[in-house]
Every structure is written in structure tokens, then in C-alpha cells.
N, CA, C and O of each residue as an XYZ file, in Angstrom:
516
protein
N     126.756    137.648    162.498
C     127.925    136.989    161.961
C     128.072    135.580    162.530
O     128.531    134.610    161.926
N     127.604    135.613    163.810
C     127.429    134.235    164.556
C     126.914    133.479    163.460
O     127.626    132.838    162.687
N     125.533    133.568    163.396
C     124.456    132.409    163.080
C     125.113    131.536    161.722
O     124.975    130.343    161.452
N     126.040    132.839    160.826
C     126.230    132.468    159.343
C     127.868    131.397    159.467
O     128.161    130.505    158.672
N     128.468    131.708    160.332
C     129.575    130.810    160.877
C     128.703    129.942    161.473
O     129.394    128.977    161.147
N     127.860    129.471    162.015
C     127.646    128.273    162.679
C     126.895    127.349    161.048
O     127.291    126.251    160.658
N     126.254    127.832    160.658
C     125.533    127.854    159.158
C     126.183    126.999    158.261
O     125.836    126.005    157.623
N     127.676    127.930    158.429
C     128.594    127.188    157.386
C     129.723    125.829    158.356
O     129.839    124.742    157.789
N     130.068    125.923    159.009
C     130.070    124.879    159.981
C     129.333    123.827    159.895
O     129.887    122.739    159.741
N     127.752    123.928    159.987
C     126.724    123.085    159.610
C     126.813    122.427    158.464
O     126.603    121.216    158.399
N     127.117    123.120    157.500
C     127.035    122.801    156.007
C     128.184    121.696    155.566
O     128.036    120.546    155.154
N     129.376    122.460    155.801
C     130.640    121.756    155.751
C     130.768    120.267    156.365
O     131.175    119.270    155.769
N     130.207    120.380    158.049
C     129.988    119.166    158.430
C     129.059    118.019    157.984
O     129.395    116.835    158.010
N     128.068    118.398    157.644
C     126.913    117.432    156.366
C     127.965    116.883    155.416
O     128.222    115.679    155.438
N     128.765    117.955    154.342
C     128.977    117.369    153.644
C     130.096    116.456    153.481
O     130.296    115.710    152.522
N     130.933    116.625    154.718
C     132.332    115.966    154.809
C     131.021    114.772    155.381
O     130.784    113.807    154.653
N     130.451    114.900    156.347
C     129.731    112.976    156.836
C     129.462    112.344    155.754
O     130.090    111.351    155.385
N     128.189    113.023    154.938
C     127.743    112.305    153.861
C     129.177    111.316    152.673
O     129.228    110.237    152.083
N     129.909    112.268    152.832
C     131.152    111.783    151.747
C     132.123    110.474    152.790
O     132.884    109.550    152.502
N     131.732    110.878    153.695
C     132.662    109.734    154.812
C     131.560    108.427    154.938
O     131.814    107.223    154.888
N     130.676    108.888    155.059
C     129.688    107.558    155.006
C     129.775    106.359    154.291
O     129.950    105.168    154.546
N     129.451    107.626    152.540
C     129.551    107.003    151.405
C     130.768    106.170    151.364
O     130.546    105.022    150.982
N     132.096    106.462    151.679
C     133.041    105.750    151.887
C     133.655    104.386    152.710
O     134.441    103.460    152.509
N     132.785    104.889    153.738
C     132.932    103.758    154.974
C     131.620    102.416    154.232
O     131.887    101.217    154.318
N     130.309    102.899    153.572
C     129.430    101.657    153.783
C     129.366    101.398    152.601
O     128.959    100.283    152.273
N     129.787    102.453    151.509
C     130.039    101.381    150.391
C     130.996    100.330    149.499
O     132.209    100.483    149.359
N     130.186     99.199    148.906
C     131.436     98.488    148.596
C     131.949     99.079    147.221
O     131.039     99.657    146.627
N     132.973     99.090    146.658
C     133.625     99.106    145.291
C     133.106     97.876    144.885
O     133.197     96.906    145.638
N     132.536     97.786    143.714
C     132.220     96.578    142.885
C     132.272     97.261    141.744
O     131.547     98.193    141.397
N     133.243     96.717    141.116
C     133.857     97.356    139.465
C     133.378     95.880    138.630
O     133.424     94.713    139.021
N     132.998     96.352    137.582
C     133.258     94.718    136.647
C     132.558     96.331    135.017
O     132.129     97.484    135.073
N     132.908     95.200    133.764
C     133.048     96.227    133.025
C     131.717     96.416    132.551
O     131.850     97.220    131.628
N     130.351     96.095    132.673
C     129.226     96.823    132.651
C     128.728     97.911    133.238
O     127.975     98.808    132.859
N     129.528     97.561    134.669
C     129.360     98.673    135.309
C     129.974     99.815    135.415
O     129.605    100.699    136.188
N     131.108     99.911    134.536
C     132.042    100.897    134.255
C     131.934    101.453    132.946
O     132.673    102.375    132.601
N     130.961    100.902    132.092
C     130.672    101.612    131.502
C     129.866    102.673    131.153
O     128.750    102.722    131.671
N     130.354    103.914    130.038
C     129.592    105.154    130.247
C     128.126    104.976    129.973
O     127.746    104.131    129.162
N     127.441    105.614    130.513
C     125.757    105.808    130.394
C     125.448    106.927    129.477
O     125.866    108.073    129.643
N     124.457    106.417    128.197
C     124.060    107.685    127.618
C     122.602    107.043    127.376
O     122.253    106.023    126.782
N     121.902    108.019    128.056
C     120.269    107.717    127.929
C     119.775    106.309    127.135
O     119.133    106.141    126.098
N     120.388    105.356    128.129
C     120.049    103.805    128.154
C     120.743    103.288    127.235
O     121.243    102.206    127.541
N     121.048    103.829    125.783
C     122.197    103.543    124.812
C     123.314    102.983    124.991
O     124.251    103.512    125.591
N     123.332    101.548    124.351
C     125.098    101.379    124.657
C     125.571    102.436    123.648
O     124.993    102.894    122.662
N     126.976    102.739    124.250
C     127.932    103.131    123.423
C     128.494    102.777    122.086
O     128.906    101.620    121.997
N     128.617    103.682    120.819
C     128.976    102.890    120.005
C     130.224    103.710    119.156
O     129.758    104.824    118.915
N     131.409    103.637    118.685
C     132.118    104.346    118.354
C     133.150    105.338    118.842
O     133.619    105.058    119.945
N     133.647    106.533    118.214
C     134.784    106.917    119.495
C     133.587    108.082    120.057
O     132.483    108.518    119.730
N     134.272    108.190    120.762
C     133.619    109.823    121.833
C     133.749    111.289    121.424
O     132.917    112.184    121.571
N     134.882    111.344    120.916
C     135.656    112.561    120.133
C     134.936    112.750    118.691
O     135.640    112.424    117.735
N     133.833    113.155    118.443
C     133.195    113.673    117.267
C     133.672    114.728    117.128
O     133.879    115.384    118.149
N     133.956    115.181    116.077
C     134.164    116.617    115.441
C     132.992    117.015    115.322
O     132.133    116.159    115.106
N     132.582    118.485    115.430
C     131.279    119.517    115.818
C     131.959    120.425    114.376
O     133.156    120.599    114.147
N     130.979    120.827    113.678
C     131.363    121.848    112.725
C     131.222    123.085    113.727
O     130.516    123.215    114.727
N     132.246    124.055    113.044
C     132.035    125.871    113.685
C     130.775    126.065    113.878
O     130.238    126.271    114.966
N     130.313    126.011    112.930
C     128.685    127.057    113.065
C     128.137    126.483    114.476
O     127.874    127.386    115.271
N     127.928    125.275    114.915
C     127.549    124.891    116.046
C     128.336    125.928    117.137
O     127.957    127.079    117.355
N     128.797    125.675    117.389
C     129.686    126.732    118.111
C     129.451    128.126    118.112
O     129.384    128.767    119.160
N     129.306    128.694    116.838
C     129.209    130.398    116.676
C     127.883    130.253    117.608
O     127.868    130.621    118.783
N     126.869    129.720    116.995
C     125.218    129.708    117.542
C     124.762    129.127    118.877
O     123.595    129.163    119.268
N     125.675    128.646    119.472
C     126.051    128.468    121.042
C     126.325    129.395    121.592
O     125.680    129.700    122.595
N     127.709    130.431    121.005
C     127.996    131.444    121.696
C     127.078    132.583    121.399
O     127.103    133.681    121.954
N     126.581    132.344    120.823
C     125.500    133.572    120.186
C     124.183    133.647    121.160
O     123.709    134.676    121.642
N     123.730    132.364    121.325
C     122.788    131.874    122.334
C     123.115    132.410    123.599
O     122.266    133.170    124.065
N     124.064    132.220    124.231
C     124.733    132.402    125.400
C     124.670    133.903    125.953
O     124.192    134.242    127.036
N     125.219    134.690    125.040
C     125.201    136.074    124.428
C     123.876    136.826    125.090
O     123.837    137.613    126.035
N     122.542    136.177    124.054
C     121.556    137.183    124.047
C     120.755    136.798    125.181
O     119.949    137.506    125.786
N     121.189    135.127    125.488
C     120.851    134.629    126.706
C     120.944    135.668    128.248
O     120.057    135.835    129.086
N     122.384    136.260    128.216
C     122.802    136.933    129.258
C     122.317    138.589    129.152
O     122.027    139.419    130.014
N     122.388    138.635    127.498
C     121.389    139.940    127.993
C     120.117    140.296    128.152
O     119.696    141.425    128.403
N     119.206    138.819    127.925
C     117.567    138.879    128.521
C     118.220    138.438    130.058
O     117.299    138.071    130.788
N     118.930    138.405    130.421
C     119.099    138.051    132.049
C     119.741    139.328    133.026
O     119.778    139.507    134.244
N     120.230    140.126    131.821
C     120.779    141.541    132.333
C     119.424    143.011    132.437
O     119.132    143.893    133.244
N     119.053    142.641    131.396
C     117.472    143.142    130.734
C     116.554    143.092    132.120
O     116.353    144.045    132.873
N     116.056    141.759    132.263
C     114.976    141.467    133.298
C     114.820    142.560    134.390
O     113.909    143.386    134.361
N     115.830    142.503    135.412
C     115.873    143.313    136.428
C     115.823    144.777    136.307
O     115.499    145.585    137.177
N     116.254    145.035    134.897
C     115.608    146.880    134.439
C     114.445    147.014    134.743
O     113.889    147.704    135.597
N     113.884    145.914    133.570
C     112.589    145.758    133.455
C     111.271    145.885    134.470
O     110.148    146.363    134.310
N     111.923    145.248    135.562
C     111.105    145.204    136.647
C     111.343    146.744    137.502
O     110.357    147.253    138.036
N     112.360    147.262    137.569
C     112.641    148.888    137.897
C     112.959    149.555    137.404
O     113.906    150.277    137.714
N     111.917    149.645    135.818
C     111.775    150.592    135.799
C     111.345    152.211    136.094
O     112.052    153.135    135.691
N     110.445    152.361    136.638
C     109.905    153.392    137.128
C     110.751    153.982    138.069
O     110.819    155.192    138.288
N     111.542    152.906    138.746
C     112.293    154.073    139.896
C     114.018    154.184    139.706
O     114.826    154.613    140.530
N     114.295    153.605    138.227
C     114.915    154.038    137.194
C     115.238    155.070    136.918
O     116.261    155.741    137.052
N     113.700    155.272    136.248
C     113.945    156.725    135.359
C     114.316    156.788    133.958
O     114.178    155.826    133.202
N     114.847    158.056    133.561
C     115.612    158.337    132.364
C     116.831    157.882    132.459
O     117.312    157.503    131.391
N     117.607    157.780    133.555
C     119.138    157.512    133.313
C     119.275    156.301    133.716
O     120.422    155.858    133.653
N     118.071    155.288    134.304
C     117.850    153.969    133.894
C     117.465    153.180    132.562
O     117.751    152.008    132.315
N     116.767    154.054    131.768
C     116.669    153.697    130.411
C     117.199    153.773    129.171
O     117.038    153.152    128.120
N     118.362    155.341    129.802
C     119.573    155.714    128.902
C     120.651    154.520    128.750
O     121.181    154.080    127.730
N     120.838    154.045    130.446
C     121.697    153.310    130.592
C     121.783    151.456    130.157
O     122.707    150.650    130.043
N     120.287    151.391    130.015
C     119.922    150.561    129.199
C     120.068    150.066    127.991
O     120.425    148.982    127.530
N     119.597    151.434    127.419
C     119.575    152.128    125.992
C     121.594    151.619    125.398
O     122.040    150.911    124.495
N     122.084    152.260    126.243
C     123.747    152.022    125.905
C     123.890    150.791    125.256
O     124.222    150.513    124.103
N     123.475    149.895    126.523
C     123.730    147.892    126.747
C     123.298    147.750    125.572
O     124.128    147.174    124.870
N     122.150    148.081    124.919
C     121.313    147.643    123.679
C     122.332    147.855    122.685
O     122.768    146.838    122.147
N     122.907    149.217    122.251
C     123.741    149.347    121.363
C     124.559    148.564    121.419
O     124.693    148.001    120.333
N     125.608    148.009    122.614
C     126.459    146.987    122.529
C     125.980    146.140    121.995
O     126.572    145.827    120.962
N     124.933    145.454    122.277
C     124.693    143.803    121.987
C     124.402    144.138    120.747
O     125.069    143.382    120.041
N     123.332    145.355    119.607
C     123.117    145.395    118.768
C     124.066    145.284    117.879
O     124.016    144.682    116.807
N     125.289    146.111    118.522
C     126.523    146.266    117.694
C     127.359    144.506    117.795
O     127.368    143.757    116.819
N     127.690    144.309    118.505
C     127.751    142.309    118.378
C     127.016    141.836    117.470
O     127.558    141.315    116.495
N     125.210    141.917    117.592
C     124.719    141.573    117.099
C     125.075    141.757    114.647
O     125.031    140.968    113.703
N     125.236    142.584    114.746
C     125.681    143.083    113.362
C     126.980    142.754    113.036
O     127.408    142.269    111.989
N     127.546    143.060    114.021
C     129.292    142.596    113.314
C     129.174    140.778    113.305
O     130.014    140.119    112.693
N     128.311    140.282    113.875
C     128.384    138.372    113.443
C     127.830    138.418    112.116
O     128.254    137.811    111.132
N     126.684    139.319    112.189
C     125.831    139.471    110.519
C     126.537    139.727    109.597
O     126.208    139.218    108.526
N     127.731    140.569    109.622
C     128.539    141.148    108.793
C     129.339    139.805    108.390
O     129.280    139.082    107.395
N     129.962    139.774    109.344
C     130.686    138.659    109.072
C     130.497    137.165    108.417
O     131.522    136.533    108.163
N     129.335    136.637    108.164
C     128.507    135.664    108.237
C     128.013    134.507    109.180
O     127.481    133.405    109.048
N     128.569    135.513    110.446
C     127.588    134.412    111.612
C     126.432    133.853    111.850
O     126.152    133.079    112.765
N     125.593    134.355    110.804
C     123.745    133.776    110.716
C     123.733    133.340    109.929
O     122.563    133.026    109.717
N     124.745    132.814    108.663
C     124.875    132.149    107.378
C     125.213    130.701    107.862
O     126.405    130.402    107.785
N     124.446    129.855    108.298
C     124.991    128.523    108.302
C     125.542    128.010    107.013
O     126.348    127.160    107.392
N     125.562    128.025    106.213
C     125.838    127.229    104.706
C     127.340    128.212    104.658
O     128.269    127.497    104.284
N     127.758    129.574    104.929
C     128.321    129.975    104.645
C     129.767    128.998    105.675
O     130.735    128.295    105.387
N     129.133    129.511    106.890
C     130.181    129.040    108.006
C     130.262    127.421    107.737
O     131.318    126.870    108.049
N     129.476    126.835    107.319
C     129.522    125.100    107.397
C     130.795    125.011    106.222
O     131.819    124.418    106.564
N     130.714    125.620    104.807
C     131.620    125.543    103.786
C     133.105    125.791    104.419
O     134.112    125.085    104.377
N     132.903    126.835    104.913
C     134.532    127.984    105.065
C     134.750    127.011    106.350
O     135.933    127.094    106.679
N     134.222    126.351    106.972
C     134.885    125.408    108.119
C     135.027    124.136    107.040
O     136.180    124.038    106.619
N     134.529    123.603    106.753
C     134.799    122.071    105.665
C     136.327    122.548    105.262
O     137.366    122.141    105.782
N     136.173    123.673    104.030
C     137.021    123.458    103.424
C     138.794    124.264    104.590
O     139.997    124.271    104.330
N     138.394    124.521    105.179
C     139.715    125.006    106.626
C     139.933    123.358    107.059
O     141.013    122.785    107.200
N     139.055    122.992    107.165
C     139.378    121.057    107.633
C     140.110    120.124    106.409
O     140.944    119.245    106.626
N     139.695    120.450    105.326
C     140.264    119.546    104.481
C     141.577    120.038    104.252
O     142.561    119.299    104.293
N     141.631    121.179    104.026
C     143.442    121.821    103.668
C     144.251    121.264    104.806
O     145.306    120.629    104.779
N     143.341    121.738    106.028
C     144.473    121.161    107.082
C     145.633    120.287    107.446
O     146.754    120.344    107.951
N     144.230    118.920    106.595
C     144.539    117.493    106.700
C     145.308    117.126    105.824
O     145.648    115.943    105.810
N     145.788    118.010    104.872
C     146.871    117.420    103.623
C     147.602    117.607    103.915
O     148.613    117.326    103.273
């Protein structure tokens, strides 16, 4: 318990110096090139606030989704054998969940881009009247 208190002690103290350093030896020099935002060497052009259609979004969270269950997956994967059956049952379950997610977006038209791009357009235009 020692070593991990001195550890974090260690740590804490790095990072409060480094931030006190930075403070003490550098100068502020503002002028408005330099305050402006950086996007991969690009000046800026226009507002910042773009509107994103839904479907971007559904297929983000969808990503995210199957993302976390190849990341839940993996570590079965690798024990299996000392698993077992009620490691693969229990597996087996997780699958039905995500499968069942997986179908109710299908149902719905979450893999229909043209569908979701329309039914978001036209939810935007009513809005705006």
C-alpha cells in the first residue's frame, strides 16, 4: 500500500510542476492568428455549427454498439476452454441481446440510409415553418 501512495504522490507532484512551470516560463502572446482554431492546416471558413443529418448519428451509435461487443467478445474468446458450457451459454445470451438490437434498428429502418436521410429532411423542414 506504501509503494502505490508514494506512486501517486509521485505522479500528482510531476503533474502539478509541469503545469507550474508551464506557467511561470511561459509568455502569453495572443494576437489573432494565433488564436485562431486549427483544422489540419485549413483556414477556417464559415460557421462551426453544421447540422449532421440523423442517419450519421444512428450509424455512430450502431458502430459504438457492436464496437463494445467485439470488446466484450474478445476476452471469452481467449477463455474459452476454461469457460466451458456456462461460458458459452453465457455468451450465447449477450449474442441474443445485441442480435435482438441488432433487428429492432432493421425493423425500424436503421440500415436504410435513404429512409432515415428523408424522415429526418422532412422532420427539419416542418420544424422550420
Amino acid at each position: 500500500m506504501l509503494p502505490l501512495l508514494i506512486y501517486g504522490v509521485m505522479v500528482v507532484g510531476l503533474a502539478v510542476a509541469a503545469i507550474g512551470m508551464s506557467l511561470l516560463l511561459g509568455w502569453p502572446r495572443h494576437n489573432p492568428h494565433k488564436d485562431m482554431p486549427y483544422e489540419s492546416g485549413i483556414a477556417p471558413t464559415g460557421d462551426s455549427r453544421i447540422r449532421m443529418s440523423v442517419p450519421y448519428y444512428i450509424v455512430a451509435i450502431m458502430f459504438i454498439m457492436f464496437d463494445v461487443e467485439i470488446l466484450l467478445l474478445y476476452p471469452w474468446a481467449v477463455n474459452l476452454q476454461e469457460l466451458g458450457w456456462k461460458g458459452f451459454a453465457i455468451a450465447g445470451i449477450f449474442m441474443i441481446f445485441v442480435a435482438e438490437g441488432l433487428i429492432y434498428a432493421w425493423a425500424r429502418g436503421g440500415l436504410s440510409w435513404r429512409h432515415l436521410s428523408t424522415t429526418a429532411s422532412a422532420r427539419t423542414s416542418s420544424s422550420q415553418d
